[in-house]
PyMOL Python script that loads the backbone (N, CA, C, O; Angstrom):
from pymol import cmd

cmd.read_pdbstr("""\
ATOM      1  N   UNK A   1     -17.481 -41.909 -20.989  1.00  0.00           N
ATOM      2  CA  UNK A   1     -17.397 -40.643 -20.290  1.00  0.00           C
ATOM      3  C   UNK A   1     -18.084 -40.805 -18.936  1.00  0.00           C
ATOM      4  O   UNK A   1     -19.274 -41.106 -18.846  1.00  0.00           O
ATOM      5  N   UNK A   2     -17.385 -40.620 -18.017  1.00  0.00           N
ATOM      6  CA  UNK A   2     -18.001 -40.644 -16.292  1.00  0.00           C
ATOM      7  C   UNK A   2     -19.357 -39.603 -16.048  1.00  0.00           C
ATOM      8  O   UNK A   2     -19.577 -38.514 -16.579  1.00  0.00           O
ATOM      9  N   UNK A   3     -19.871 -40.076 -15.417  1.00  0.00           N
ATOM     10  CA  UNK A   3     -21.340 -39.505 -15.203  1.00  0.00           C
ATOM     11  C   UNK A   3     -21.109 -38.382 -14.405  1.00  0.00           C
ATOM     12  O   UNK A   3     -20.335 -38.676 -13.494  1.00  0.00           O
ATOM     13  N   UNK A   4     -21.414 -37.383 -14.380  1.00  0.00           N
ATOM     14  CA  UNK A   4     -21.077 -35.882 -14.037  1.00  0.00           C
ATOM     15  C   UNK A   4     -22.200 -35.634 -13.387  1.00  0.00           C
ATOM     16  O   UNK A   4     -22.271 -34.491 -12.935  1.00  0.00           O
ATOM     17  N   UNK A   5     -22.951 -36.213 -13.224  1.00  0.00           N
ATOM     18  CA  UNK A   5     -23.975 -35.850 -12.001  1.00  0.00           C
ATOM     19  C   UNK A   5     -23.885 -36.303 -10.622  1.00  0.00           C
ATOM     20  O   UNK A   5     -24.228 -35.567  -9.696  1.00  0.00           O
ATOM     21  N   UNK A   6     -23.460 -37.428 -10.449  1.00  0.00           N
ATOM     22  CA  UNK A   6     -22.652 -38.136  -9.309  1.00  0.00           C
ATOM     23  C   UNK A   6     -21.764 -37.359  -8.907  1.00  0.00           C
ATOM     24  O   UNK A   6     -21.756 -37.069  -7.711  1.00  0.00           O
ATOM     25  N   UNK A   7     -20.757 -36.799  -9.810  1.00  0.00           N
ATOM     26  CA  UNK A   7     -19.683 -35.961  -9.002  1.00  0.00           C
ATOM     27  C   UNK A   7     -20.331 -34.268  -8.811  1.00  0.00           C
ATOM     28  O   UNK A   7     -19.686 -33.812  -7.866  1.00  0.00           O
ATOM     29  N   UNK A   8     -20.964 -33.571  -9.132  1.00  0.00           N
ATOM     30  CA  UNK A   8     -22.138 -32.355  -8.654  1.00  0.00           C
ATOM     31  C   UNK A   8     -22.166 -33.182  -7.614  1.00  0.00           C
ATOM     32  O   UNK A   8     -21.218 -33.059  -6.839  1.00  0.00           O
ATOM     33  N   UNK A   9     -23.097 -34.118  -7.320  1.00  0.00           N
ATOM     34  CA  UNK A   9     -23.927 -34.184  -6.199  1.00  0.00           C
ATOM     35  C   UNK A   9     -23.181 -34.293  -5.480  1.00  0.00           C
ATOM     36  O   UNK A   9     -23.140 -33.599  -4.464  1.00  0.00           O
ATOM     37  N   UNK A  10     -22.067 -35.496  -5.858  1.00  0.00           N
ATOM     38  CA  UNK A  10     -20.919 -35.100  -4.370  1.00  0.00           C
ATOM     39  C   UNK A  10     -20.656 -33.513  -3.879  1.00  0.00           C
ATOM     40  O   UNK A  10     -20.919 -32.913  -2.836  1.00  0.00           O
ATOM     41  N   UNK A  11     -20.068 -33.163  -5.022  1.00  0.00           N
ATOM     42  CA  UNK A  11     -19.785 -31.241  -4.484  1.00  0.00           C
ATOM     43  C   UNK A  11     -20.804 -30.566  -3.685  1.00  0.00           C
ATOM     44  O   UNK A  11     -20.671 -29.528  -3.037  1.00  0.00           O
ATOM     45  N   UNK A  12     -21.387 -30.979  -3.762  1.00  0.00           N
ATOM     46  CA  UNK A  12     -22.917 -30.385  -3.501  1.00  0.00           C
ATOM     47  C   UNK A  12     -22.865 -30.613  -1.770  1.00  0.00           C
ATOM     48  O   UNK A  12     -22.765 -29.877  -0.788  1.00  0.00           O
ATOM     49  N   UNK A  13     -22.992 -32.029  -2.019  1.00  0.00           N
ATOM     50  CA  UNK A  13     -22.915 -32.778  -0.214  1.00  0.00           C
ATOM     51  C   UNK A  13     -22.160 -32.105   0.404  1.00  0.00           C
ATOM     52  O   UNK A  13     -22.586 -31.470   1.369  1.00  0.00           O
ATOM     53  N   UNK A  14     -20.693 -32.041  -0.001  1.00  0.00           N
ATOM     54  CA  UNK A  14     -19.250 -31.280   0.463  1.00  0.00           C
ATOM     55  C   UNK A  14     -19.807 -29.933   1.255  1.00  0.00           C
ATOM     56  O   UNK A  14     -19.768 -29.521   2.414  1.00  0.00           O
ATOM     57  N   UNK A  15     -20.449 -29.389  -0.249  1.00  0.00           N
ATOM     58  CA  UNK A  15     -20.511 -28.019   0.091  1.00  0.00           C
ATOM     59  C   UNK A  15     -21.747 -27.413   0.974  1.00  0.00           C
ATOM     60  O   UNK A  15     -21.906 -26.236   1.298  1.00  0.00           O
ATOM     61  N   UNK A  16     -22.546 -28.492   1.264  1.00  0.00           N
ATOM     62  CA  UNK A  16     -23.700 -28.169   1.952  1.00  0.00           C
ATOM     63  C   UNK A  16     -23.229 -28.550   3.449  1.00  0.00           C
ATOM     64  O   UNK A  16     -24.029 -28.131   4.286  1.00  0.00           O
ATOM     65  N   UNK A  17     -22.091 -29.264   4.004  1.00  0.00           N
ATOM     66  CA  UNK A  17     -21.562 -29.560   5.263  1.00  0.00           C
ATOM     67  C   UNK A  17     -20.745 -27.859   5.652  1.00  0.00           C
ATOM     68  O   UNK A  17     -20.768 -27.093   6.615  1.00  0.00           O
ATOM     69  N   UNK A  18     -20.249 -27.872   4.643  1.00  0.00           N
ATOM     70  CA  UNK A  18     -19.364 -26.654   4.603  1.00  0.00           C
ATOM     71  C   UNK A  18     -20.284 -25.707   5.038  1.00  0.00           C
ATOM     72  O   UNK A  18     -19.868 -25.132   6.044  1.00  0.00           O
ATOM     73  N   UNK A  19     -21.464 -25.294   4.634  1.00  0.00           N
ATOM     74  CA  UNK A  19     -22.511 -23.643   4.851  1.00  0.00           C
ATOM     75  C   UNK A  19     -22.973 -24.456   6.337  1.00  0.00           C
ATOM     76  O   UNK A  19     -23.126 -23.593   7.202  1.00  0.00           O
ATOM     77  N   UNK A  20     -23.110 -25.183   6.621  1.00  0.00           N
ATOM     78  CA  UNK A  20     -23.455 -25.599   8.255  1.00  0.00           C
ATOM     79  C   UNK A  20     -22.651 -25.045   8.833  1.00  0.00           C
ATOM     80  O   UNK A  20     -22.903 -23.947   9.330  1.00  0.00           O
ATOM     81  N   UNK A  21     -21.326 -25.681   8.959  1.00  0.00           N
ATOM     82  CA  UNK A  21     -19.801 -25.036  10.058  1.00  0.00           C
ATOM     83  C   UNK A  21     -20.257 -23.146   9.606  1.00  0.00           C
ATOM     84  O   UNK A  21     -20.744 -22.686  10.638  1.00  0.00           O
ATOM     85  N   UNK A  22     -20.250 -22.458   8.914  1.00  0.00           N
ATOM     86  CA  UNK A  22     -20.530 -21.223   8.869  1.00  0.00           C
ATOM     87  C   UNK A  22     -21.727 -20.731  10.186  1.00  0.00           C
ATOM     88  O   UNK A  22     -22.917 -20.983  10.372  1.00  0.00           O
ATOM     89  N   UNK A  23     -20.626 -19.867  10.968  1.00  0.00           N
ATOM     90  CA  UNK A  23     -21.181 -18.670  12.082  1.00  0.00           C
ATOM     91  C   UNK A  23     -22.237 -17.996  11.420  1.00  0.00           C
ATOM     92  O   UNK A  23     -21.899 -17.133  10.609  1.00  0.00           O
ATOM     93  N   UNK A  24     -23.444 -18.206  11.593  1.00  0.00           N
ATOM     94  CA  UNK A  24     -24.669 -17.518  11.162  1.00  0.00           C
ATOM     95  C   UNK A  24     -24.862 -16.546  11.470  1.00  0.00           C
ATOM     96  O   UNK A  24     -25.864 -15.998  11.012  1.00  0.00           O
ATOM     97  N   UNK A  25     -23.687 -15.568  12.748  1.00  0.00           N
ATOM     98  CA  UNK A  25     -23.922 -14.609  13.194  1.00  0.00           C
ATOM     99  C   UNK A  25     -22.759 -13.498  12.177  1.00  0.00           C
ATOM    100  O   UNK A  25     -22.826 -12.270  12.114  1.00  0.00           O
ATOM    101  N   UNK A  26     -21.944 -14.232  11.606  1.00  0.00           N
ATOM    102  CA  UNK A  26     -20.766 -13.327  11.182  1.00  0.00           C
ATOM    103  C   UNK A  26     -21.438 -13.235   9.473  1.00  0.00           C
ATOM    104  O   UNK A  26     -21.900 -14.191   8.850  1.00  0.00           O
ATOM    105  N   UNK A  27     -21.318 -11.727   8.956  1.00  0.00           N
ATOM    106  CA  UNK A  27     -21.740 -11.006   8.327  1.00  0.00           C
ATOM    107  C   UNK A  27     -20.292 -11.046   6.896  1.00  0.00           C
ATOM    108  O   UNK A  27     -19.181 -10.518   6.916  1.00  0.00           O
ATOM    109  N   UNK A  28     -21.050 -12.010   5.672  1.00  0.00           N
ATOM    110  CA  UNK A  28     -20.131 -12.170   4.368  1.00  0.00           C
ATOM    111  C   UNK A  28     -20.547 -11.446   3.450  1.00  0.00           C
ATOM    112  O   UNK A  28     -21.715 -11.130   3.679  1.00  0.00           O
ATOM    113  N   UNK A  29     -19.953 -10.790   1.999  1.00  0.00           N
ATOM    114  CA  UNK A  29     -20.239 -10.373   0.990  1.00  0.00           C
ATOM    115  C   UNK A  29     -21.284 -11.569   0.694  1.00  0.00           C
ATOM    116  O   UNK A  29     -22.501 -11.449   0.835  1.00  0.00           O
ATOM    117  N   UNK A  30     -20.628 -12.736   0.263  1.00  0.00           N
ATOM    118  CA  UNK A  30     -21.398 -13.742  -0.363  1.00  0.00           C
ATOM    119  C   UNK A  30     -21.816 -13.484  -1.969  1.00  0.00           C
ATOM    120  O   UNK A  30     -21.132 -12.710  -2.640  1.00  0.00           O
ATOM    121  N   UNK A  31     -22.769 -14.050  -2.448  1.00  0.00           N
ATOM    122  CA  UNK A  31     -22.509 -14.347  -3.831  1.00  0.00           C
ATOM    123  C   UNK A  31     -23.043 -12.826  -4.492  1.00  0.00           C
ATOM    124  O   UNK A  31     -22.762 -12.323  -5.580  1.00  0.00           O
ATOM    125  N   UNK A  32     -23.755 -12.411  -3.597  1.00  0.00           N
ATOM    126  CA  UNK A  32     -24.334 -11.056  -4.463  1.00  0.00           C
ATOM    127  C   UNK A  32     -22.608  -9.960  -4.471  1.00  0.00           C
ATOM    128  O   UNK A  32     -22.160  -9.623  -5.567  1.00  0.00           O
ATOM    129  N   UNK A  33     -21.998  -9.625  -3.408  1.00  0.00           N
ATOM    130  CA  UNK A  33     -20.615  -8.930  -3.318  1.00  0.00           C
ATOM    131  C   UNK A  33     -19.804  -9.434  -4.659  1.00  0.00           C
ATOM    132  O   UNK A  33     -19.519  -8.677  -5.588  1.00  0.00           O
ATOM    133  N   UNK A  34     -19.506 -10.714  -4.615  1.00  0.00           N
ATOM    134  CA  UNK A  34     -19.003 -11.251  -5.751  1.00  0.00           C
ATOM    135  C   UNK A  34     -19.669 -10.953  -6.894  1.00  0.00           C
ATOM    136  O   UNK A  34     -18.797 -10.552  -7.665  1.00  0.00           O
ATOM    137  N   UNK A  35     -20.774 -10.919  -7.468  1.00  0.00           N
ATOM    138  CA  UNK A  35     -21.005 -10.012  -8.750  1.00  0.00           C
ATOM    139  C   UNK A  35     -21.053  -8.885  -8.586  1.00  0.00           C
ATOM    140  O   UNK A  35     -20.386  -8.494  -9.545  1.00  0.00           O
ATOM    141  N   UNK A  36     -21.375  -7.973  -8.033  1.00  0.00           N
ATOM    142  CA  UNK A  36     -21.256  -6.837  -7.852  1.00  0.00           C
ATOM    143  C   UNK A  36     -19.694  -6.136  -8.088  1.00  0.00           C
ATOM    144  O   UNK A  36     -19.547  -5.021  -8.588  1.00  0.00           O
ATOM    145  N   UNK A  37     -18.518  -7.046  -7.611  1.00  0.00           N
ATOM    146  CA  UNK A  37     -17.200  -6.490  -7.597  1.00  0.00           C
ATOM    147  C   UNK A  37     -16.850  -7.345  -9.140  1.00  0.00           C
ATOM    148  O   UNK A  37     -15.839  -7.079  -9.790  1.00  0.00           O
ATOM    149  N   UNK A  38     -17.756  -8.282  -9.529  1.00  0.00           N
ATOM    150  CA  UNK A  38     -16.932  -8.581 -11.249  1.00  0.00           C
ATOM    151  C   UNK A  38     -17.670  -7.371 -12.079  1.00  0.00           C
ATOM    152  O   UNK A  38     -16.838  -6.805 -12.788  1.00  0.00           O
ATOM    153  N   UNK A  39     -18.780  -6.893 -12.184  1.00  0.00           N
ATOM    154  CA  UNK A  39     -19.944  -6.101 -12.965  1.00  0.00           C
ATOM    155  C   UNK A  39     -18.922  -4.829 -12.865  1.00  0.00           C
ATOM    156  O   UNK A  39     -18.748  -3.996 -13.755  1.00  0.00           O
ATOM    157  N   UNK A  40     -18.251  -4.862 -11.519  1.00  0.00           N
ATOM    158  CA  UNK A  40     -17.066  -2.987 -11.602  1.00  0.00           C
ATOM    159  C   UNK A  40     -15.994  -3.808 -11.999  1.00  0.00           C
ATOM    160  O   UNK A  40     -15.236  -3.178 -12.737  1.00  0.00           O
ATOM    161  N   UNK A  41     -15.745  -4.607 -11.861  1.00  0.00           N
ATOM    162  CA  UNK A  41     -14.227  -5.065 -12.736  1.00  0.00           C
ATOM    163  C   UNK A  41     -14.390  -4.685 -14.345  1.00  0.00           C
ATOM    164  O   UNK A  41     -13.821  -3.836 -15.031  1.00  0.00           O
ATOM    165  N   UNK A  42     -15.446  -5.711 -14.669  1.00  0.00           N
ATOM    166  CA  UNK A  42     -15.693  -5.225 -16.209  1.00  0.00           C
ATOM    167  C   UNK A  42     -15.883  -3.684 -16.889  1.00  0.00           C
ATOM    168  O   UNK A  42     -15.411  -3.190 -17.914  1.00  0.00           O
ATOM    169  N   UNK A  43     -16.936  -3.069 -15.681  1.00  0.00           N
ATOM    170  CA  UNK A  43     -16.701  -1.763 -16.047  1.00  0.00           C
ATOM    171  C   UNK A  43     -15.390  -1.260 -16.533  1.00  0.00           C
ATOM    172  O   UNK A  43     -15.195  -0.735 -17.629  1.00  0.00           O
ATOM    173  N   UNK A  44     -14.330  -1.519 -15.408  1.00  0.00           N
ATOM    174  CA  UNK A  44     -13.490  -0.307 -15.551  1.00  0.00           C
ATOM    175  C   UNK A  44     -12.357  -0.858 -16.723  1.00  0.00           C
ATOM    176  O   UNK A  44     -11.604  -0.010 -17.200  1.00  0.00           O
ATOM    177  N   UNK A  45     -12.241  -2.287 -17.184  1.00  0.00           N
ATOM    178  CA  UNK A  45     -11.977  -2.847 -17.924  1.00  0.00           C
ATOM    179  C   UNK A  45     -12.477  -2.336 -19.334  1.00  0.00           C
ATOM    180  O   UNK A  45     -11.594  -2.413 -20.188  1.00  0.00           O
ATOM    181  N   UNK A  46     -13.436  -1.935 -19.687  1.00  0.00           N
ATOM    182  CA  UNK A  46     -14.282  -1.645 -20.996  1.00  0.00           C
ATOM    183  C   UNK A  46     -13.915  -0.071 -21.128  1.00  0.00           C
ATOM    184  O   UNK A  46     -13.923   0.751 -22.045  1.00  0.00           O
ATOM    185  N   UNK A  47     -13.531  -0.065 -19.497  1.00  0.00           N
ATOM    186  CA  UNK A  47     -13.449   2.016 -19.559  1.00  0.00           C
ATOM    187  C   UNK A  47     -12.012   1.972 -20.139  1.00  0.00           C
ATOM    188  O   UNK A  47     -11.687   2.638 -21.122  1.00  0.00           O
ATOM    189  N   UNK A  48     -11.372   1.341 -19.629  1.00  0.00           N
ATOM    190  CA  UNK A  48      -9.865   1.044 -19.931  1.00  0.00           C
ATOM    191  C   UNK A  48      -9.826   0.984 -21.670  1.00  0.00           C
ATOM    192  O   UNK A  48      -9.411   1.874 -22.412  1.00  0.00           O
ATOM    193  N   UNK A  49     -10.232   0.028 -21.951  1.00  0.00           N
ATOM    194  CA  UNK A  49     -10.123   0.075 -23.306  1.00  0.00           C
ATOM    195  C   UNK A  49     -10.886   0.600 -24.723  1.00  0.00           C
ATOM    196  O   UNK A  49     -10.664   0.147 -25.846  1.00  0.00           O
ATOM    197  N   UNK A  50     -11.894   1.733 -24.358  1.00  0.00           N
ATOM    198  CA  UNK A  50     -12.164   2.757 -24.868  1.00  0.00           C
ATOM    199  C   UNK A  50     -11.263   4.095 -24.244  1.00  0.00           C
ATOM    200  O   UNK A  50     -11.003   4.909 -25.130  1.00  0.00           O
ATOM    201  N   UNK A  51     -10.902   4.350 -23.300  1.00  0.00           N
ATOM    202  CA  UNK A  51     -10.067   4.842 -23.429  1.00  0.00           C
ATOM    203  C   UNK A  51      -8.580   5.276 -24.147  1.00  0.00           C
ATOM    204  O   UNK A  51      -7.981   6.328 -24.372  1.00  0.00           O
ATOM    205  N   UNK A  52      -8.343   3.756 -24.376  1.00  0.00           N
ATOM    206  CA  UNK A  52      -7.437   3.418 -24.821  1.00  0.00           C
ATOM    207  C   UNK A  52      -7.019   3.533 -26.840  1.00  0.00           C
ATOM    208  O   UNK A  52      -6.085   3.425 -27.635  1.00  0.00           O
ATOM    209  N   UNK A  53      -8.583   3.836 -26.763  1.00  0.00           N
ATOM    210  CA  UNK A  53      -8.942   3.638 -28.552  1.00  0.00           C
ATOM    211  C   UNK A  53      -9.462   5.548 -28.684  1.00  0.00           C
ATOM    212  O   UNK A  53      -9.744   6.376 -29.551  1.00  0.00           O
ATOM    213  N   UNK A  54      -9.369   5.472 -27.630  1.00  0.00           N
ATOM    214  CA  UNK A  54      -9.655   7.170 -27.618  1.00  0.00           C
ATOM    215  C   UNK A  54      -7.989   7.813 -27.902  1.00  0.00           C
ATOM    216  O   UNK A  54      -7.407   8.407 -28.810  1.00  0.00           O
ATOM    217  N   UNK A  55      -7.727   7.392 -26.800  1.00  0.00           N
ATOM    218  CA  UNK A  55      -5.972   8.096 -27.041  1.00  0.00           C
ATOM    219  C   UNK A  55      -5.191   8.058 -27.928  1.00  0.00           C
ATOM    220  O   UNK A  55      -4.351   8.899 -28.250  1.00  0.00           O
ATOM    221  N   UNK A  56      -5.505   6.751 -28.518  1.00  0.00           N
ATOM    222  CA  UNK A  56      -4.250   6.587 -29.774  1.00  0.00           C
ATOM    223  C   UNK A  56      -5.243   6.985 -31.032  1.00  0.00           C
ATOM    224  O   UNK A  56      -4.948   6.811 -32.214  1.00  0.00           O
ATOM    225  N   UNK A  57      -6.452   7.543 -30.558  1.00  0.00           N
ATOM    226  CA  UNK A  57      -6.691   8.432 -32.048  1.00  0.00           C
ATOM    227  C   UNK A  57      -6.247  10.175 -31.908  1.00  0.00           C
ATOM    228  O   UNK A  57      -6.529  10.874 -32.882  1.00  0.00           O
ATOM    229  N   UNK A  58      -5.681  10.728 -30.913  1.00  0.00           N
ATOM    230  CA  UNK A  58      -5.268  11.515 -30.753  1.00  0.00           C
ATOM    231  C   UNK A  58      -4.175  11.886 -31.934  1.00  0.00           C
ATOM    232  O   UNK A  58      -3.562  10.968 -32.478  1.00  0.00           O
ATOM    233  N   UNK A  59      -3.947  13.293 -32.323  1.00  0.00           N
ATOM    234  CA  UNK A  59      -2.643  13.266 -32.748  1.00  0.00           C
ATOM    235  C   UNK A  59      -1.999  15.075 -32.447  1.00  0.00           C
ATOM    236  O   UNK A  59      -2.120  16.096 -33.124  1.00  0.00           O
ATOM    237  N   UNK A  60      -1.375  14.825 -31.239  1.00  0.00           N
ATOM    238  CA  UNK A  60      -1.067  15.910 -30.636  1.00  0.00           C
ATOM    239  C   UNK A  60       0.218  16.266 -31.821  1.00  0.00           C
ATOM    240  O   UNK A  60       0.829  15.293 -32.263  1.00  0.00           O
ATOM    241  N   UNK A  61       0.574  17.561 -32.278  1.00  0.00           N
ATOM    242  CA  UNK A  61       1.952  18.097 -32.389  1.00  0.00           C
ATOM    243  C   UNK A  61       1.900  19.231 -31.846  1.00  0.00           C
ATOM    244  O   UNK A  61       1.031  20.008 -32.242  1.00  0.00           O
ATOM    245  N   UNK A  62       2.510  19.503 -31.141  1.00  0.00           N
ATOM    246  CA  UNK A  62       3.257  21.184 -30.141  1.00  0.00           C
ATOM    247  C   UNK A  62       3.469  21.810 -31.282  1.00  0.00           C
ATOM    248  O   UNK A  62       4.270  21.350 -32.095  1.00  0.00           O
ATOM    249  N   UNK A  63       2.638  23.190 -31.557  1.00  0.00           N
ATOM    250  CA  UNK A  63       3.703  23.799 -31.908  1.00  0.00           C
ATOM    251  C   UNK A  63       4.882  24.690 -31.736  1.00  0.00           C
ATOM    252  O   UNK A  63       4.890  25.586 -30.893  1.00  0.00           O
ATOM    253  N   UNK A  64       5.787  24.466 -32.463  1.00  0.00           N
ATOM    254  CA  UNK A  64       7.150  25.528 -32.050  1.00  0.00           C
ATOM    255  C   UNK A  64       6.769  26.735 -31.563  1.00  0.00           C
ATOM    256  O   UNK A  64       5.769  27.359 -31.917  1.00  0.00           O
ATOM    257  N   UNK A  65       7.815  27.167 -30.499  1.00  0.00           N
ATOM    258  CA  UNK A  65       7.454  28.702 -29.949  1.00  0.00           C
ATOM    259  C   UNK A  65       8.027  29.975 -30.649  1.00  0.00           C
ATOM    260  O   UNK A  65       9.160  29.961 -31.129  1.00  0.00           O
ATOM    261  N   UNK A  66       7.429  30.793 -30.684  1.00  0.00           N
ATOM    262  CA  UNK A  66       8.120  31.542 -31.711  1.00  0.00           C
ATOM    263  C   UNK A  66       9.135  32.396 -31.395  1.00  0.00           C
ATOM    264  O   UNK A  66       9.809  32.880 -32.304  1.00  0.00           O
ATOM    265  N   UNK A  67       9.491  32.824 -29.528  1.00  0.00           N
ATOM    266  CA  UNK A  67      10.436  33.195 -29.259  1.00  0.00           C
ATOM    267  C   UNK A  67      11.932  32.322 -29.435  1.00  0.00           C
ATOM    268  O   UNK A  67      13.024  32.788 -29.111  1.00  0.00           O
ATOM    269  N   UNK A  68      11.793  31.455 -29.808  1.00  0.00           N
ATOM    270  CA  UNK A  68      12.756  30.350 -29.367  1.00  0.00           C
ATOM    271  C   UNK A  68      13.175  30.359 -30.926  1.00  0.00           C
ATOM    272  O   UNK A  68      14.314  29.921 -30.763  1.00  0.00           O
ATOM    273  N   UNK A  69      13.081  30.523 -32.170  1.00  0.00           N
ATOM    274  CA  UNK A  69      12.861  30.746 -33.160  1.00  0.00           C
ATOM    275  C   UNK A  69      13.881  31.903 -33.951  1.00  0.00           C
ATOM    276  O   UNK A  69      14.478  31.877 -35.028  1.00  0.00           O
ATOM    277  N   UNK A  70      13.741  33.113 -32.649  1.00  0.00           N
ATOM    278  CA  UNK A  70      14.057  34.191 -33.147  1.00  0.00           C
ATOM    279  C   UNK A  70      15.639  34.389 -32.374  1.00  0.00           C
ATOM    280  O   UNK A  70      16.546  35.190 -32.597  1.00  0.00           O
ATOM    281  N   UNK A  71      15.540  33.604 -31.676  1.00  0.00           N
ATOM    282  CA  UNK A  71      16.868  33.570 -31.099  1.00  0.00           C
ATOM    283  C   UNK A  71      17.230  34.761 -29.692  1.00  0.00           C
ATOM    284  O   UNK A  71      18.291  35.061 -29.147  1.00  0.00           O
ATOM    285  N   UNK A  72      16.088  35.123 -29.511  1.00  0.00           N
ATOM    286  CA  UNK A  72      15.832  36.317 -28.284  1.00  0.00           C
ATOM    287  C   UNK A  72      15.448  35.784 -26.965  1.00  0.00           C
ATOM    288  O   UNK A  72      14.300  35.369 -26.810  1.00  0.00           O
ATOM    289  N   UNK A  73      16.049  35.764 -26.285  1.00  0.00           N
ATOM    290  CA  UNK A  73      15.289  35.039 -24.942  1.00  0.00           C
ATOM    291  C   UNK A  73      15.040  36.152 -24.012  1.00  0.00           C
ATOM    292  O   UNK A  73      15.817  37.106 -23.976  1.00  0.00           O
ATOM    293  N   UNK A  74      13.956  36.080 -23.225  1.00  0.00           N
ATOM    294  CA  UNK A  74      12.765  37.517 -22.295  1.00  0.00           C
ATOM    295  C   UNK A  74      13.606  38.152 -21.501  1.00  0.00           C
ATOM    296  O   UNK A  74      13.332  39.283 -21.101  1.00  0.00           O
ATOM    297  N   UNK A  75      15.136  37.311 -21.036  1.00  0.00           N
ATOM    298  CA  UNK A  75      15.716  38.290 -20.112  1.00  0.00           C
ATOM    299  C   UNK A  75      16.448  39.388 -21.343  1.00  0.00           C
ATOM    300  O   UNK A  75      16.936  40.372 -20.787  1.00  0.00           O
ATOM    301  N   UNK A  76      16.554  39.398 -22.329  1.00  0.00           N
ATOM    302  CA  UNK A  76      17.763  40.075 -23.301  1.00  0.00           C
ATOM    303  C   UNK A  76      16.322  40.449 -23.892  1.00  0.00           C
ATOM    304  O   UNK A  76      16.762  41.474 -24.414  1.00  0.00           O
ATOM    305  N   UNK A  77      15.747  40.460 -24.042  1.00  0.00           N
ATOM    306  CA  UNK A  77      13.937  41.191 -24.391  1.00  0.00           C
ATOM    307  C   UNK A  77      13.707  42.232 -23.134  1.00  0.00           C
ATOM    308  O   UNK A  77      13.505  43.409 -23.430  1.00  0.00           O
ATOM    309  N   UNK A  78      13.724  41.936 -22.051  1.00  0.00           N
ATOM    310  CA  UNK A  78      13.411  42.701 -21.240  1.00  0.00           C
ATOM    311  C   UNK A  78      14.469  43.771 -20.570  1.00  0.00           C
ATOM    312  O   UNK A  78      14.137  44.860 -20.103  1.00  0.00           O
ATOM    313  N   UNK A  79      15.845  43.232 -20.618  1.00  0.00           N
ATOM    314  CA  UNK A  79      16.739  44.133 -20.390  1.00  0.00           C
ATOM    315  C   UNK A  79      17.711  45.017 -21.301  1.00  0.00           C
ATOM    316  O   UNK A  79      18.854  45.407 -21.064  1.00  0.00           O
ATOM    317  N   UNK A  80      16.943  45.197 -22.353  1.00  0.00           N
ATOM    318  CA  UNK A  80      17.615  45.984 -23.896  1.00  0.00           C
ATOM    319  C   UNK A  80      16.381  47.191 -24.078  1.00  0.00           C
ATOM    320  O   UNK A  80      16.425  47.982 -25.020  1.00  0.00           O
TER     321      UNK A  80
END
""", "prot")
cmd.dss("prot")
cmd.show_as("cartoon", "prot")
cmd.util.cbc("prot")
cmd.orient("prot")
């Protein structure tokens, strides 16, 4: 199995050339933005699916109207 610390450290080198070229004047989320926008991902993810266990315990039935029933509709109610 290849030694996995050699290749980190390479990434590492890579990535430490890389934050140099970065404008020190220009303004990034950076790593704190990035958790901050997964911590509301998950939120609304967890909201999603209690929601979801909420709804399908629902058990709506309408009930029938009772004019509709009697066979009278409000204009022949109201004009008799």
């Amino acid at each position: 199995m290849p030694d996995m610390s050699a290749s980190a450290s390479l990434a590492m080198t890579q990535l430490a050339t890389l934050a140099k070229e970065v404008d020190e004047d220009k303004v990034t989320p950076g790593v704190l933005g990035f958790i901050v926008f997964a911590v509301m991902a998950l939120a609304v993810w967890g909201l999603m699916k209690s929601m979801n266990r909420h709804m399908s315990k629902v058990d709506f039935k309408e009930a029938p109207d009772p004019k509709a029933e009697t066979g009278v509709s409000e204009d022949a109610a109201t004009k008799g």
